[in-house]
DRENDO-789964 format. One line per field, with one value per residue (C-alpha): residue number from 1; residue in three letters; x, y, z. Coordinates in Angstrom, 2 decimals. Layout:
REM DRENDO-789964
pos = [NUM  ...]
code = [ala  ...]
px = [X  ...]
py = [Y  ...]
pz = [Z  ...]
***
This chain:
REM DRENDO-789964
pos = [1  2  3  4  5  6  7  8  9  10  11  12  13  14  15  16  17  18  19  20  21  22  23  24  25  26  27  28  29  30  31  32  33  34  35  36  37  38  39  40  41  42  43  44  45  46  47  48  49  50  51  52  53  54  55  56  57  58  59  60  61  62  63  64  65  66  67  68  69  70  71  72  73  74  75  76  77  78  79  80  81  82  83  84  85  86  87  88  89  90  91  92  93  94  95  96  97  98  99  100  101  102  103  104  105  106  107  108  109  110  111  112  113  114  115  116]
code = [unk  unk  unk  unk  unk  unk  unk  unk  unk  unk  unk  unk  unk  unk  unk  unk  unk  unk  unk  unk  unk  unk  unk  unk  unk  unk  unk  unk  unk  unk  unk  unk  unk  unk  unk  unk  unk  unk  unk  unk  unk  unk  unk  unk  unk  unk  unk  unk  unk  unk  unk  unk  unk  unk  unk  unk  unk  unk  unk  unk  unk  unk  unk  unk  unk  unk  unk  unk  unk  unk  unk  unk  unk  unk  unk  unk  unk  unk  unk  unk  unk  unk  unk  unk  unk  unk  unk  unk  unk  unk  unk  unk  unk  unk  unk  unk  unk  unk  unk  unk  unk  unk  unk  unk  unk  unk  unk  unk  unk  unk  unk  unk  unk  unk  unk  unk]
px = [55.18  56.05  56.51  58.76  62.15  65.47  66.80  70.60  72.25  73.20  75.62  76.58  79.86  79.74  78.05  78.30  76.91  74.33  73.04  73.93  76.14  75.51  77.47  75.58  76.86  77.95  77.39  78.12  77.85  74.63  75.22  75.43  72.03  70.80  67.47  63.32  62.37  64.28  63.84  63.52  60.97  62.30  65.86  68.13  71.01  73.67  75.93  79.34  81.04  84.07  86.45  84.33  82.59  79.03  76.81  73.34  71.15  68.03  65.63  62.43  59.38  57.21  56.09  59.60  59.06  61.75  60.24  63.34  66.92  70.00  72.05  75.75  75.07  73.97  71.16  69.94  72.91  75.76  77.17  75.73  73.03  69.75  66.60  63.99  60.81  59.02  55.62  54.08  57.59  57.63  59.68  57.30  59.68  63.23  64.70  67.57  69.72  68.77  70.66  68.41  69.07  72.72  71.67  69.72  71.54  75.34  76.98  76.00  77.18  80.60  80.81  80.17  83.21  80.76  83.08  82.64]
py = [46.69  49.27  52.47  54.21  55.56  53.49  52.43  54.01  50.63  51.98  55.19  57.05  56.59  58.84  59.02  57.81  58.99  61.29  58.08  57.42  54.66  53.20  51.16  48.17  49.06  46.45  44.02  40.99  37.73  39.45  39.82  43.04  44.76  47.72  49.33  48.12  51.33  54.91  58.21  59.88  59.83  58.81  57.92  55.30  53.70  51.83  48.53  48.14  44.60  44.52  44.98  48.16  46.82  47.15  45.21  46.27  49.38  49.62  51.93  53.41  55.24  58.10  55.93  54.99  51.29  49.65  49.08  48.12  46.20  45.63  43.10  41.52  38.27  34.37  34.15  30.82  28.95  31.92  34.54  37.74  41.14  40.24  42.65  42.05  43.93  45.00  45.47  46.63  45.91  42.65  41.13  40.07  39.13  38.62  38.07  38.56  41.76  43.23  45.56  48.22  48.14  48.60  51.67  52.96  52.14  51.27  54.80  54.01  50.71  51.80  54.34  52.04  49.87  46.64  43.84  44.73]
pz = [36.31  39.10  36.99  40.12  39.37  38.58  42.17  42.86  41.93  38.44  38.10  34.46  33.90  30.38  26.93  23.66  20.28  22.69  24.84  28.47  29.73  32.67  35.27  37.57  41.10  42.92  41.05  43.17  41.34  39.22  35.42  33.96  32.69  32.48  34.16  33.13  33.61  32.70  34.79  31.26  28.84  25.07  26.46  25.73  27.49  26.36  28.48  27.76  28.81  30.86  28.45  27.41  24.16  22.95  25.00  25.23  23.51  25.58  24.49  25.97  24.84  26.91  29.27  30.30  29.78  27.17  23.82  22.18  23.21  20.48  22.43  21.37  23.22  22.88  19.88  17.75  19.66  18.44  19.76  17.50  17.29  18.13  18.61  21.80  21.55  24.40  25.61  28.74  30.09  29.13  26.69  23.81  20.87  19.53  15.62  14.01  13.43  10.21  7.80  8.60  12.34  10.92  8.80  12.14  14.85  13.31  14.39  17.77  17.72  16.13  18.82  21.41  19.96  18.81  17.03  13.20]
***
């Protein structure tokens, strides 16, 4: 896993709760995502969908790798949260949105406008 910095192809385009948002620029016919590697230690970034609604929490540790994504998206065959762990940057795991991820993360995810 090259550990360089994020290429220019993503751009802030605010913040919410504290935690970047960022835009994919130019996105052509590629689907929305956000970066495998962060230009900040211990930062997170957050993916909003077209209609600028929760998409994506990534966060990453001190070696600027992801260790953790909340995604809104296509899980067990439904649209719903899901958790994907990461290792290395590799995805290693996913499972189920629990009701502590709400207790942790559910400010941000009201703040980013997820469908309650």
């Amino acid at each position: 896993m090259d550990k360089g910095f994020v290429s220019r192809e993503f751009k802030s385009v605010g913040t919410i709760a504290g935690i970047k948002v960022l835009q994919y620029v130019d996105r052509g016919n590629k689907k929305p995502k956000l970066p495998g590697v962060s230009n900040t230690p211990n930062t997170s970034y957050l993916l909003l969908d077209d209609n600028k609604k929760f998409k994506q929490l990534r966060i990453f540790s001190d070696d600027r790798l992801p260790v953790l994504d909340i995604d809104y998206g296509k899980h067990k065959g439904q649209i719903r949260l899901h958790v994907h762990y990461w290792k290395d940057g590799i995805k290693t795991g996913t499972r189920d949105f629990s009701s502590e991820d709400m207790k942790k993360y559910g400010k941000i995810l009201k703040a980013a406008r997820y469908r309650f």
